[in-house]
N, C-alpha and C positions, 0 to 999 in steps of 0.2 A: 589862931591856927585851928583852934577845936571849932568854931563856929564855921571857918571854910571847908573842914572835913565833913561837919553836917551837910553844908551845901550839896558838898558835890555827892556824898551818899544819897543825897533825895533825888538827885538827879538821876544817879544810876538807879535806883529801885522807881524813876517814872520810867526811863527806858525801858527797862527790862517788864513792866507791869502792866501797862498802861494799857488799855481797848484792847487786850487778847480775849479771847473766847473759843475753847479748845472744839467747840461745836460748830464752827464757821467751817463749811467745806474749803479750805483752801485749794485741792486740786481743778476743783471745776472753776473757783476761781482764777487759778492762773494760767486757763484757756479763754478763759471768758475774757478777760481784763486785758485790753492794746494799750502799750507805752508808747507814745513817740516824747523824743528828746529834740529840743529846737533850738538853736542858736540865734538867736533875737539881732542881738550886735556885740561885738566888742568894743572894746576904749571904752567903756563907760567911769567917769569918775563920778567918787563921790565927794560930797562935802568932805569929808576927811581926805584926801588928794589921794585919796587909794586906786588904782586901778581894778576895774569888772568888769563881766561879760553880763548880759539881760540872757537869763534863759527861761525858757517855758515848755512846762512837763504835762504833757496830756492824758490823762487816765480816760480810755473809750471802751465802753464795755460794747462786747462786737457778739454775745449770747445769746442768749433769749431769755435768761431768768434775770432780776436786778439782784446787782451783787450790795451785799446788806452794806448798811451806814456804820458796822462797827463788827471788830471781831478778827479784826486783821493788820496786819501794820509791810509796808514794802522797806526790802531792806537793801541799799546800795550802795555800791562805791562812788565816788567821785573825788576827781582827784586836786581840787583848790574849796578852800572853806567856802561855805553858805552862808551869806547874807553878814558879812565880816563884822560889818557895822555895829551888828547885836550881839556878837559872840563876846561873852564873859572872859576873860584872858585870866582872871584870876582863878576860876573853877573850872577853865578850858570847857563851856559849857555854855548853850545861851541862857540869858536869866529866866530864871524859873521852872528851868529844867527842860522849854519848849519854847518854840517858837511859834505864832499862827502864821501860814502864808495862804494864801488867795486858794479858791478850792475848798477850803476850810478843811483846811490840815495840819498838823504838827510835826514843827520839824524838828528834832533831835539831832545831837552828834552822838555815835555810840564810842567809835574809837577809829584810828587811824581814818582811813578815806570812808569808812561807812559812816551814812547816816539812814536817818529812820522818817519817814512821815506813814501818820498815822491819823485817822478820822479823828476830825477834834469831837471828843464828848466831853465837854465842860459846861459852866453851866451858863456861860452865854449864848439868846437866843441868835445870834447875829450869825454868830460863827458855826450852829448844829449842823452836824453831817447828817444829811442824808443818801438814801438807797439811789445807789448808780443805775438808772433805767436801761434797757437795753435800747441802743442804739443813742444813747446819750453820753456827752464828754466834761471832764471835768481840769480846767487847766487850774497848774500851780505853776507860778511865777517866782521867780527869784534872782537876784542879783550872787553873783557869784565871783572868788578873787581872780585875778590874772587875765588869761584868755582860754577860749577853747576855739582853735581856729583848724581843726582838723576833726573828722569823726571818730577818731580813735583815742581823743582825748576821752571820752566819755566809756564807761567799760561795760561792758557784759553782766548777763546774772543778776538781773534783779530779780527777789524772790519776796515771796512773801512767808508768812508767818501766823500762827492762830494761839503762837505761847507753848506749843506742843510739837508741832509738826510745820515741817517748812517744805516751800516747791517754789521753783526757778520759774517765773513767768515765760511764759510759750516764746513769744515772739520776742523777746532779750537774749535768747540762748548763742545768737551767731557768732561766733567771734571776728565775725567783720562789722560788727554790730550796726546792723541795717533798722535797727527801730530807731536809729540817728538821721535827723534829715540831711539831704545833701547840701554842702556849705559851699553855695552859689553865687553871692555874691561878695562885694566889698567886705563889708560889714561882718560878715559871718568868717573869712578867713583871712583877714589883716588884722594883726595886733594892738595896730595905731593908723590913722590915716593922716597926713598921706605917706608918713614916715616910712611905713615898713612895706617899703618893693620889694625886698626878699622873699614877703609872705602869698604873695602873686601869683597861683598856677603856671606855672610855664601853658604856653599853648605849642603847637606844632610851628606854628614860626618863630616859636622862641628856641624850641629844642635845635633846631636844622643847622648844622652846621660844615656840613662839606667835605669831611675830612676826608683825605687821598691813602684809602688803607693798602696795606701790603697784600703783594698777592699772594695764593693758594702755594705758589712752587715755592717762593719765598720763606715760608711761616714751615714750610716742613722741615728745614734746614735750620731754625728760627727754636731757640730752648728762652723758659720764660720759669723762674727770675733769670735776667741778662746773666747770662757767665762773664766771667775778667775778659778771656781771651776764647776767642775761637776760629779755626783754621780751616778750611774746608782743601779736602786733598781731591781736584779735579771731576769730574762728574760720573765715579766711581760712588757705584753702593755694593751693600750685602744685605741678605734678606736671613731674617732669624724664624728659625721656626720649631717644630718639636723634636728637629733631628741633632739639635745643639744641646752642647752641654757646659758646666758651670763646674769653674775648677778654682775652687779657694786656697789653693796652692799650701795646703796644709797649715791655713790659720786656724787653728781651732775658735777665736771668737769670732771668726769672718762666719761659724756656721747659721749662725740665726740670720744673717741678710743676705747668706744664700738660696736659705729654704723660703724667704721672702721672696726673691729673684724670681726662685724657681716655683711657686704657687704665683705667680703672677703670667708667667710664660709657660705656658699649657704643654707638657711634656718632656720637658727638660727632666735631665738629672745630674744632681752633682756628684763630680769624680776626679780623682788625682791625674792630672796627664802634663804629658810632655810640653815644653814651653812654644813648640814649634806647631803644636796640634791644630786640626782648622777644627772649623766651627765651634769656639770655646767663646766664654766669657770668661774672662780671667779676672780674679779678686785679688786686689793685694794689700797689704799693711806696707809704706815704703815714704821714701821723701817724696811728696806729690807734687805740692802746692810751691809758689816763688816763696811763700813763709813758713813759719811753722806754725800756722793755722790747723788746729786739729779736724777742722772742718773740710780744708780743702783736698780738693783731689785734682786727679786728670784721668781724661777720655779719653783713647783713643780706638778707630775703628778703621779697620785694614782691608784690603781684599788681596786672594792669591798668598796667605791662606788668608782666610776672613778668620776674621779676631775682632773681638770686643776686651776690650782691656781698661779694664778700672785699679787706679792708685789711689789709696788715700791715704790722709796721714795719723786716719786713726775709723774706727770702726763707724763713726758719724762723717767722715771723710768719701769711703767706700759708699756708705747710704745715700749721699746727695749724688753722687756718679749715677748710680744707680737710678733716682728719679730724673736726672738728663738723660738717662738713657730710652728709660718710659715716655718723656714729652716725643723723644725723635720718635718712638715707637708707635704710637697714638694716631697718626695714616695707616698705620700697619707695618707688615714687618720689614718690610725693604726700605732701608735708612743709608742716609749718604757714609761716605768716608770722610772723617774731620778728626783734627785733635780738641780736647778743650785744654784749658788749667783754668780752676775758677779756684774761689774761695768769698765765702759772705763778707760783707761789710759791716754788722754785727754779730755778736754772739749770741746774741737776745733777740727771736724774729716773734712774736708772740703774738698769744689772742686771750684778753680776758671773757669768760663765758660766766653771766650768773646764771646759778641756778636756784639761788634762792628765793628768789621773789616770785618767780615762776618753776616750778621743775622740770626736768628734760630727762626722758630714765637713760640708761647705762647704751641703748641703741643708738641714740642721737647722737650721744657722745662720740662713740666708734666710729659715725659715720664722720666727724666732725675730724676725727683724729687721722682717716684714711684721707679724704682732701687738704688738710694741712701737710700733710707727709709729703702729695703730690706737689708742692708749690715749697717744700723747704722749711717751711715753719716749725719751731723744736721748744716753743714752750705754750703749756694751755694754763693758765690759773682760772683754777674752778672756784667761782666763788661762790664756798657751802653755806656761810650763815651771816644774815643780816635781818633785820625787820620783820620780815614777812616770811622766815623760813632758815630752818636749820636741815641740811641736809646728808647728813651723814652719822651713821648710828657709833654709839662711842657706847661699848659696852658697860662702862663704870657707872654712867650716867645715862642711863636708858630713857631718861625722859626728853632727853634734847633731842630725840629722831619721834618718838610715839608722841608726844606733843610739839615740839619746836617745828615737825615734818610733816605736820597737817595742822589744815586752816577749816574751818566749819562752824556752823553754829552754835556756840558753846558762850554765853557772854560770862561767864565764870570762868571760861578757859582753862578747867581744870583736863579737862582730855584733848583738847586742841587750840592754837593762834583763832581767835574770832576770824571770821572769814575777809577776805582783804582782797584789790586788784581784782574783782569780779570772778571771785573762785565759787564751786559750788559749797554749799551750805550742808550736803553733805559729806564731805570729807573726800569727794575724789576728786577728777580731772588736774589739771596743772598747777593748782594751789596746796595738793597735797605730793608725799611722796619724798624716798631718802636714799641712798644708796647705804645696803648694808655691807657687812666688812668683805663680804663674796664678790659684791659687785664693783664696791672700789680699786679690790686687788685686780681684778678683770681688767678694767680702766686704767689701773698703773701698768700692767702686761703689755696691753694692746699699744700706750703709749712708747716701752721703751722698744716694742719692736719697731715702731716708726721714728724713731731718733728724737722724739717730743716728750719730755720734762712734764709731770705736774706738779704743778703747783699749789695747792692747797689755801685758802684763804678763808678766816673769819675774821667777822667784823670784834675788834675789841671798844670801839668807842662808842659814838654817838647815833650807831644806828643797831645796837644787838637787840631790839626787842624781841628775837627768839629764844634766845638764850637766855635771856632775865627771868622769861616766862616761865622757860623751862623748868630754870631751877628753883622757882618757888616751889613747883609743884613736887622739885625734888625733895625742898625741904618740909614738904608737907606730908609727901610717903615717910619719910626717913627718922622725921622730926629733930633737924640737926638745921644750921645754918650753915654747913662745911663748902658751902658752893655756893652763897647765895652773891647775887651782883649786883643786887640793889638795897641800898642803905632803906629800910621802912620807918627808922627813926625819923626820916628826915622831911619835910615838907616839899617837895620841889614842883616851883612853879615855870610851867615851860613847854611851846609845841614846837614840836621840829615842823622842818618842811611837809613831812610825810602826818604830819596833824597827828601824831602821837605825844603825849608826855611822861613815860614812861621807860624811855626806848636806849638811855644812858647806862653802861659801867659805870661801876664807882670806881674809880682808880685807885682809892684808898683802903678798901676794905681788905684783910689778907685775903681773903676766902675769892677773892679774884684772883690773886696770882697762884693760888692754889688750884682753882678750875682751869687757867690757863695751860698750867705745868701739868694737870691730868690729861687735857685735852691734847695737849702736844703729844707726851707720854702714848699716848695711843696712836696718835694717827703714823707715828713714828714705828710702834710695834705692827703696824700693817702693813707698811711700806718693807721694813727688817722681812717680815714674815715670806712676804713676794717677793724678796731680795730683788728689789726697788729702792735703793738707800732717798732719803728723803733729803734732800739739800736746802730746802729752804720754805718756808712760811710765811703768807701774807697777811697782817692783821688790820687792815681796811686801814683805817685812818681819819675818817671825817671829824673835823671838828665837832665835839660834844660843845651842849648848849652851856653856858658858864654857871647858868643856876645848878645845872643838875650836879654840879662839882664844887661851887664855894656855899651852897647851904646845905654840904656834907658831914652830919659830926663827927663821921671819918675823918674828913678831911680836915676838920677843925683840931681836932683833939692832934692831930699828926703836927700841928701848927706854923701852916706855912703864911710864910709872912712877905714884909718885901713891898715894893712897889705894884706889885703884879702877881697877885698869888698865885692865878689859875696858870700862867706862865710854868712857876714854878711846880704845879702841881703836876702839867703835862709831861716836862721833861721827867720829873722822879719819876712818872710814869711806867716812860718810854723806855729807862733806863733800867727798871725791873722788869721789866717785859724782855728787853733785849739779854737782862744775865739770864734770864730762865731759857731762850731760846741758846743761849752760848753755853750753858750746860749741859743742857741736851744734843748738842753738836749739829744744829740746825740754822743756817743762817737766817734773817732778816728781810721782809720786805715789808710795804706800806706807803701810803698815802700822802703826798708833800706836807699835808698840814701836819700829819702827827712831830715831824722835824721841823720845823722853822719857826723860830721864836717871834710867831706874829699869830691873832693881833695880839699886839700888848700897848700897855702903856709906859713901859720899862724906856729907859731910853738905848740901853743896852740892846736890843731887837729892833724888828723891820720886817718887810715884806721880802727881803734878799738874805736874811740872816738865819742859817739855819743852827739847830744845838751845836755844839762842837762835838765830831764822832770822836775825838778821843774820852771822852768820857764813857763811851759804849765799851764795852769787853772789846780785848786785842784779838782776840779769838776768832770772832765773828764780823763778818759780810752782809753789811744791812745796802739794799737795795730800795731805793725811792722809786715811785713812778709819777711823775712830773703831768699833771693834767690841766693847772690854772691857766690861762694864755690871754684875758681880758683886756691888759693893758700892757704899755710895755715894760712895766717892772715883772709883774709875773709870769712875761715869759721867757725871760733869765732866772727864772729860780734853779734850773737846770741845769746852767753852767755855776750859780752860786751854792748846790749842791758837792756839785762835780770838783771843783774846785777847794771842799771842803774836806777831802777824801770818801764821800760818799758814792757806791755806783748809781748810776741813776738809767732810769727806763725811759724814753720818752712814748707818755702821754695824750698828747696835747689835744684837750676833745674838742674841740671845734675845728679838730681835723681828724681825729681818728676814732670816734664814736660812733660806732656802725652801730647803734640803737634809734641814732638821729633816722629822720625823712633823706632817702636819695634826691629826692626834689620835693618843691613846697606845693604837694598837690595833697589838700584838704579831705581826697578819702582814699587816701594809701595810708599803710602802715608806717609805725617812725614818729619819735620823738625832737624834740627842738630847744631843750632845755639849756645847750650851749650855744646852736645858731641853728638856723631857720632848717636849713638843707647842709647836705652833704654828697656832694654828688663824687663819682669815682674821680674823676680829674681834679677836684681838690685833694681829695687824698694822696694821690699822685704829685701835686704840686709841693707836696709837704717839704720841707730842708731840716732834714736831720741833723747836719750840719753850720748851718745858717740861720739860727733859730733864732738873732734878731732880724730876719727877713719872715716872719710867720706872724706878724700881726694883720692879720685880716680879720677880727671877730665882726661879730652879726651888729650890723649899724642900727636897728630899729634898736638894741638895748645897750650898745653900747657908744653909737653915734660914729660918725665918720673920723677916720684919721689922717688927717691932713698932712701932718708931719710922717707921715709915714707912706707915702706912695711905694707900689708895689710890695708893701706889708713890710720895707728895711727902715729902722728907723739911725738917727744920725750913730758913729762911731764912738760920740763920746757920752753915751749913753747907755752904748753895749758893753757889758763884762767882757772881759779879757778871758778866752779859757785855756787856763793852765794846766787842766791835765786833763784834753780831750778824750783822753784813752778811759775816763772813768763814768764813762754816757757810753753805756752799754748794749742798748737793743731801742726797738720799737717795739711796743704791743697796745694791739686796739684793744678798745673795749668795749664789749654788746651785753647791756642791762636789759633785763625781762620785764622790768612793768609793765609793759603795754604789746607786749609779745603773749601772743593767744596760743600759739599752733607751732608745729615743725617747718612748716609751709611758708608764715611767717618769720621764722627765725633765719632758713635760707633765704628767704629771700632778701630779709637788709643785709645781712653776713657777704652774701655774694652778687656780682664777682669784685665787689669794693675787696674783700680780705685778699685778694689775689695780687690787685694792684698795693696791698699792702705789701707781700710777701717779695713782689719785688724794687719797694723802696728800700726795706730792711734788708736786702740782699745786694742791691747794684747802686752804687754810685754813678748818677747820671753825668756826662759833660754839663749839660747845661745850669744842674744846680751851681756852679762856680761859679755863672753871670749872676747871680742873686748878690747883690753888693748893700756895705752899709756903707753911709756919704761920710768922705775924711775932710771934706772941708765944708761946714756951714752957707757959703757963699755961691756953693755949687751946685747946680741939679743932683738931684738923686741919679746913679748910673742905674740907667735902661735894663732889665735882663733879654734875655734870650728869648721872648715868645714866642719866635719861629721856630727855634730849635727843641724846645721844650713840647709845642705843640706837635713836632714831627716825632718827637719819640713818644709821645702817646697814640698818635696814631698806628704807630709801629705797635705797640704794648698790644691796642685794645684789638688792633688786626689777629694777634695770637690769640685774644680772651675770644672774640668770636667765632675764628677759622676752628679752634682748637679747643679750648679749656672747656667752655659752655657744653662742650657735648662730655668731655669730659665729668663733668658733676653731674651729668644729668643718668652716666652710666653706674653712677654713685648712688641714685635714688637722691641726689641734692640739688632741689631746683632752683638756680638763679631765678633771679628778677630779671623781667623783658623788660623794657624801658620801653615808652610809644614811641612813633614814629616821630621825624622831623617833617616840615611841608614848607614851601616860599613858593608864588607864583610869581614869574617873571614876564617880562614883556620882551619882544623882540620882533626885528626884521628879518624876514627871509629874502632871498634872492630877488624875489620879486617888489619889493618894498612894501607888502603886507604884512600888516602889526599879526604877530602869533603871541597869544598866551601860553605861556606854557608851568605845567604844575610840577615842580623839582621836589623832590622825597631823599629822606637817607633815613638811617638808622645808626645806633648807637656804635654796636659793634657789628661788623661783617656775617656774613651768614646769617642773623637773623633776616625776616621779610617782612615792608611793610604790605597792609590789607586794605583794602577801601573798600567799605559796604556795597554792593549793589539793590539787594533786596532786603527781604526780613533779617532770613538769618543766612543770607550768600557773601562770601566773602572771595574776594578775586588777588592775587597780587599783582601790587603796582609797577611800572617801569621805576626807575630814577628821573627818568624826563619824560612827562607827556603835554601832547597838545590838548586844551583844555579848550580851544580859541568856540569851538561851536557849542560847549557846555551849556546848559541850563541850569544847571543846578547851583545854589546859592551857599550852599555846605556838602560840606562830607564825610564822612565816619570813617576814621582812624586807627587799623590799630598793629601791632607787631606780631610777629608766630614766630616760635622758633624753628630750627631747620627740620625736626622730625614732624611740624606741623600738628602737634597736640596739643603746644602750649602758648598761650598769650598774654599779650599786655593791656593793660587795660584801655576801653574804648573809647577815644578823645575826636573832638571835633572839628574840623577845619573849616574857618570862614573865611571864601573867595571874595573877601575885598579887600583893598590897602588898608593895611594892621596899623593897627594905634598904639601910641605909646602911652606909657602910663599915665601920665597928664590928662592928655585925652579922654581916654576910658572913664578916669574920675569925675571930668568933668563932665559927662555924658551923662553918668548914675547919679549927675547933683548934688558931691561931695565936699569940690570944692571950686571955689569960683574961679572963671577963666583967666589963665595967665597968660598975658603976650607972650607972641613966637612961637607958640606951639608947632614944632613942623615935621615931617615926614620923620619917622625914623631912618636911620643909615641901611642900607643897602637892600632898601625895595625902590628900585625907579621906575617912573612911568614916562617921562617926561623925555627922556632922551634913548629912545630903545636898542638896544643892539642888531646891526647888521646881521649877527650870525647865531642861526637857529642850531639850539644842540643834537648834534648825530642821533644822540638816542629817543630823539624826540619821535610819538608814533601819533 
């Protein structure tokens, strides 16, 4: 053990030491010095059956001075190890503290996703660096783990460094990060070939789909989440305007979502009146709903007198009235005559937001918290501290917001997290930053004026590396251990995914459950203090790696023993974590793993066996959120949860991870770590209810499911759930590691979170065709995909007509999606063949563009005759309706499209396989008689 500690001490004192030279102009350097980053191929395996990507790093000095051979070192994120092969597992470090790669440079691991190359000065002549001439380039080569099949896998901010002073390289700073080359072919955005068709750009004849949207007159009549019921009373409206007024009928807690009401509708005021009065909005506390849903209400709107009359069955009752009243309002103020009665189909509509990994200050929030109000959603859990960030200042412990709440260059980390996720090296932009106790009380305000819950989350497991950090540093001011999380006694060999080894709770030490109970302790006198009472707390969850818990002498000396230690160590855990939360009168949330007695080797556990919650305090309401869904055991954990008396949230990320890509296009934003893409209509397709019908994960990693057509797999296979009523809500969740910007953040968020808000609210007809098969013998039952896809045409006719402008008067900008394109062949009257080029687009109202010139863009028909064209392609792209805003600019090629087969066999991937033939519904061969009306 002492000789390993030697090890890696020399390793860190060559990172830290090695070719600096505080005389090295680094600024003019890092104008002078071009990166590009290049995707070579994926699938590369090695002799070790590991999978890599080939990439190659180009240093071009683009100056006019040479930039010297020493004196400087670049420092970057990236986000799967380098060169795996050589990497020391035992010192988490390559041997000898460096690696040479091509270039003649050194590469280091510093910590988490950073690494370091640096001019080799050693004393081999082979490998001397020399002076980078101007106009000369220098590539470094490397094999790398996993894949990087999109440009955003690769991140921002590389900077350099002279040991003294650091600066962000000129041309790395974008955060669409454009010194990434564009990933053009196969090789560069497919995971595997010829495996992974998911990872395949859609092109414009893959997008086009046809859908028959609702019309304009329709959709104003049209509230979105669907209501239970709705009536419409003849083709009578009333028009509301500042000559009306707002009469809470003397509830006194009806006043805050009156003055809500009435700062939404410009002139109004609230006032006691007669029940007969016209032009009123009337509020009331009363029996609303068919249940006793505290949520539901009813609408109703009258003319002769004209009345607006809202009932709800509780002050969250009233407030959802109120945002159906706003959708009708959204044309303006002349709104038909209808009644409603709704009420949610959960109690739990939710959105996980992190903020730690990336920050997002207290405005983003607001504006996040004022479109979620719009669509009904009533729970945000913010999540403040994991890895790369603690976000919220806890006055006892000052050091988990001034260190835990910035990332910079600091490799002692005694004032900041070393920099991470492409933050700058000086301690600002979105790697740093915290909400202090002024700004979170704001944030609980603004939330309960919009009937939305926070929820509070830190990580207590296998990803706190802010808070470990923290409180060294605490214990370094203080000179105490009263808070420390990490055992220093203990040797622990171990990377997580995120390449830290560091980054674990000790579960055993007390001075955790003490930090805990302080950190509760507070965030609870904040909430008290804004009489915001605090309901409940999430403390992540992830599985800790086993070393960092059974080579604990904490955890030894406590001596658990057993078949399965780390088992046992996790539930005693869990279980003093939960009495400290039931003492403080705060209930429970967390992550499937922190519950379920798996993995073990116990025979006692399984992947379906969760702890027994009676051993948890009677007191207390622990909440799961269920996100595993890979196979079909894990995605019944949520009924074998539920069934346990636990409430459970559904999860499920390979449906509900708005962090993912909307589509698998290689330079958009979006991650892919559950499956390829995520497009809205999967979201939409989700079965909250039917959840052995939701096995559809990503076939390139997790292979095709035979047994499971249309994602139901057989009856005797599905858990029985007995007490459905204990599967509480939906809530997505959007992680920030590869979220740069605001810009980006709305734009994966929306308008997918919308199509959330109304699964979590409306029970579809058609979800009940989703069936699992009761007899082996039998086909699996068909669902509904007529009927399913006419209610999303219906949904996404409201996202377009209506919603999209909606957030955009929010300052919240969806994502445009490109166009669709298919050209067809046809007969006219006269028996001449017409080509013709057929367009649509995602959702209504937006417009597709076709290029004409440099930068002229025209809009297209839906049907044009193409028949006299010349041109061999077209440029693509979508605007929204106020025409400022677009999507990005994709290419159409006018000849019959190829299927994937084809294409690969074209790029020489793989060799021809018989029958290659047309794909389904482009014919040439047999044309139609009848040319389309809107053909021009």
């Amino acid at each position: 053990m002492i000789l390993r500690s030697l090890v890696r001490i020399s390793a860190v004192i060559l990172i830290l030491f090695r070719g600096n030279d505080c005389s090295v102009d680094i600024d003019k350097i890092a104008k002078d010095l071009k990166v590009t980053y290049d995707v070579v191929r994926n699938g590369v395996l090695t002799p070790y059956a590991t999978v890599t990507y080939f990439a190659n790093v180009t240093l071009e000095n683009i100056g006019t001075e040479p930039i010297p051979a020493a004196g400087w070192s670049i420092y970057f994120c990236h986000h799967t190890l380098i060169q795996p092969v050589y990497y020391n597992a035992t010192i988490n470090q390559y041997i000898g503290g460096g690696l040479i790669l091509s270039g003649n440079i050194t590469l280091t691991h510093v910590k988490g996703c950073m690494f370091k190359f640096d001019p080799y000065n050693g004393d081999n002549k082979a490998f001397q660096n020399l002076p980078l001439q101007p106009g000369n380039l220098r590539n470094i080569s490397f094999l790398a783990s996993n894949w990087a099949i999109t440009r955003y896998d690769i991140y921002p901010n590389w900077y350099l460094s002279n040991g003294t002073h650091q600066r962000i390289i000129e041309n790395t700073k974008s955060p669409d990060v454009s010194f990434v080359s564009p990933h053009k072919t196969f090789v560069e955005f497919m995971r595997g070939i010829p495996n992974d068709v998911m990872g395949i750009p859609p092109s414009p004849f893959d997008r086009y789909r046809g859908y028959n949207f609702t019309d304009l007159e329709t959709i104003k009549t049209s509230i979105l989440p669907t209501p239970l019921k709705k009536t419409l009373h003849g083709n009578k409206s009333v028009t509301i305007d500042k000559n009306w007024r707002i009469d809470r009928d003397r509830f006194r807690e009806l006043s805050g979502v009156a003055k809500y009401l009435q700062k939404s509708i410009k002139g109004t005021k609230v006032r006691n009146l007669k029940s007969t009065s016209n032009k009123v909005i009337q509020l009331k506390i009363g029996n609303a709903s068919e249940t006793d849903n505290p949520e539901g209400y009813t609408l109703n709107i009258t003319a002769s007198p004209d009345r607006v009359e809202i009932i709800g069955n509780s002050v969250a009752g009233v407030f959802n009235g109120i945002q159906s009243l706003f959708s009708l309002l959204a044309f303006g103020g002349t709104i038909p005559t209808l009644s409603i009665t709704d009420e949610p189909r959960f109690q739990h509509r939710g959105l996980l937001l992190d903020v730690a990994r990336n920050f997002f200050p207290k405005s983003t929030i607001i504006k996040i918290l004022e479109v979620m109000a719009l669509f009904k959603l009533n729970k945000l859990q913010l999540n403040l501290a994991d890895d790369e960030g603690w976000r919220l200042d806890i006055e006892k412990l000052p050091e988990l917001a001034k260190v835990g709440g910035k990332r910079c260059h600091d490799p002692e980390e005694r004032t900041c997290l070393f920099s991470q996720l492409g933050s700058h090296p000086n301690g600002s932009g979105l790697g740093s930053g915290y909400y202090t106790k002024k700004d979170y009380q704001e944030i609980l305000k603004a939330a309960e004026d919009r009937n939305i819950e926070i929820i509070p989350s830190i990580n207590l497991a296998g990803r706190a590396r802010a808070a470990v950090i923290a409180m060294n540093e605490y214990s370094r001011r203080t000179n105490t251990t009263d808070y420390n999380l990490h055992d220093r006694n203990t040797e622990h060999v171990y990377l997580t995914d995120t390449l830290f080894d560091d980054s674990a709770i000790n579960p055993c030490m007390p001075s955790t459950f003490k930090f805990f109970d302080t950190v509760l302790k507070q965030i609870k006198a904040y909430h008290d203090e804004a009489k915001v009472p605090l309901e409940r707390i999430n403390i992540g969850g992830d599985d800790s790696p086993a070393a960092a818990w059974l080579n604990s002498s904490f955890c030894k000396t406590d001596g658990y023993m057993g078949p399965d230690p780390f088992m046992r160590i996790k539930v005693n855990y869990t279980t003093k974590i939960a009495q400290i939360a039931a003492d403080n009168g705060v209930n429970l949330s967390g992550f499937e793993e922190f519950f379920m007695a798996w993995p073990t080797t116990d025979p006692r556990g399984g992947p379906l066996v969760p702890f027994d919650v009676t051993r948890y305090p009677k007191n207390l309401e622990i909440f799961v959120q269920t996100r595993n869904s890979q196979n079909d055991v894990f995605i019944q954990r949520a009924t074998a949860l539920s069934n346990n008396g636990y409430k459970v949230i559904l999860s499920q990320s390979d449906f509900l991870s708005f962090d993912h890509a909307p589509e698998a296009d290689p330079e958009s934003p979006g991650d892919y770590w559950a499956i390829r893409f995520i497009d809205p209509l999967r979201v939409f397709s989700y079965l909250p209810e039917h959840r052995c019908c939701n096995l559809v994960p990503d076939e390139f990693t997790f292979g095709k499911m035979p047994f499971a057509p249309y994602g139901c797999i057989d009856d005797s296979n599905c858990l029985e759930s007995k007490h459905p009523q204990n599967v509480t809500g939906i809530q997505a969740q959007m992680w920030t590691a590869r979220v740069r910007d605001e810009d980006q953040l709305f734009g994966l968020l929306f308008p997918r979170l919308i199509v959330l808000a109304e699964r979590a609210w409306h029970r579809a007809p058609w979800e009940a065709s989703y069936q699992v098969r009761t007899n082996v013998n039998d086909d699996f039952p068909v669902p509904d995909f007529a009927a399913r896809d006419a209610d999303w045409a219906r949904v996404a006719s409201m996202i377009g007509r209506r919603e999209l402008k909606r957030l955009e008067a929010y300052n919240v900008n969806p994502r445009i999606p490109p166009p669709g394109a298919r050209n067809m062949t046809y007969k006219d009257a006269n028996n001449t063949i017409k080509h013709v080029l057929h367009t649509d687009v995602a959702f209504p109202d937006l417009e597709p563009q076709v290029q004409g010139g440099k930068d002229q863009w025209a809009d297209i028909k839906p049907a044009t005759d193409i028949t006299n064209l010349k041109m061999s392609a077209l440029a693509y792209r979508t605007r929204n309706a106020a025409n400022n805003r677009y999507s990005k600019v994709d290419t159409y090629i006018l000849e019959r499209p190829r299927n994937v087969l084809e294409k690969l066999v074209e790029a020489g991937l793989i060799a021809p396989p018989p029958g290659i033939g047309i794909p389904p519904g482009f014919e040439t061969t047999v044309p139609s008689t009848d040319v389309p009306t809107t053909t021009v």
